[in-house]
C-alpha positions in Angstrom: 36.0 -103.6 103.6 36.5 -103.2 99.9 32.9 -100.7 99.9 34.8 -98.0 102.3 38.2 -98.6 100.6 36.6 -97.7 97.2 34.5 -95.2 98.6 36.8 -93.5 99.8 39.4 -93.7 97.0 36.6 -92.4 94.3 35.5 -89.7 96.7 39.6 -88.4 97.0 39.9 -89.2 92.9 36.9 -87.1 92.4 38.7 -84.2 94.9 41.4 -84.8 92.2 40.0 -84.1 89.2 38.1 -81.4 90.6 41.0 -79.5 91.6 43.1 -79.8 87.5 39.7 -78.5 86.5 40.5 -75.4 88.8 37.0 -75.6 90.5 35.6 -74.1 93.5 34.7 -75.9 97.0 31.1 -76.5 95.5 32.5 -78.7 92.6 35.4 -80.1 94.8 32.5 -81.4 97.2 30.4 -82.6 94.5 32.6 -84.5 92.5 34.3 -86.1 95.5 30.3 -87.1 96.5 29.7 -88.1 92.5 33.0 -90.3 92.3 32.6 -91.5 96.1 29.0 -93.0 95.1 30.3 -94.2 91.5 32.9 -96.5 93.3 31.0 -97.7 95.8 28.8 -99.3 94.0 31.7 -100.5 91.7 32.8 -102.2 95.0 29.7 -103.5 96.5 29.2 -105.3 93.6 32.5 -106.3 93.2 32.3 -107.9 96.9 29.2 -109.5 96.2 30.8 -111.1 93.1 34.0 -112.3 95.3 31.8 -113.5 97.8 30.1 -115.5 95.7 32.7 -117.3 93.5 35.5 -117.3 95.9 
């Protein structure tokens, strides 16, 4: 559950930050994919790291 949730959340930051850098759909859709990836592994890894001490 924490791998959607953070995907999820980095894919809409990354729609963020696209959008204060005034970009087009292109950029929108790639940063959203760039962040989305970014913090999915960030929570995979934190899940496997909860799993294993908790």
């Amino acid at each position: 559950m924490i791998i959607l949730a953070a995907c999820i959340a980095g894919s809409c930051y990354g729609w963020l930050v696209a959008s204060r850098r005034n970009g087009s759909l292109a950029d929108k859709a790639q940063y959203c994919a760039g962040y989305g990836v970014a913090f999915l592994i960030v929570g995979f890894i934190a899940t496997i790291l909860l799993d294993r001490f908790v």
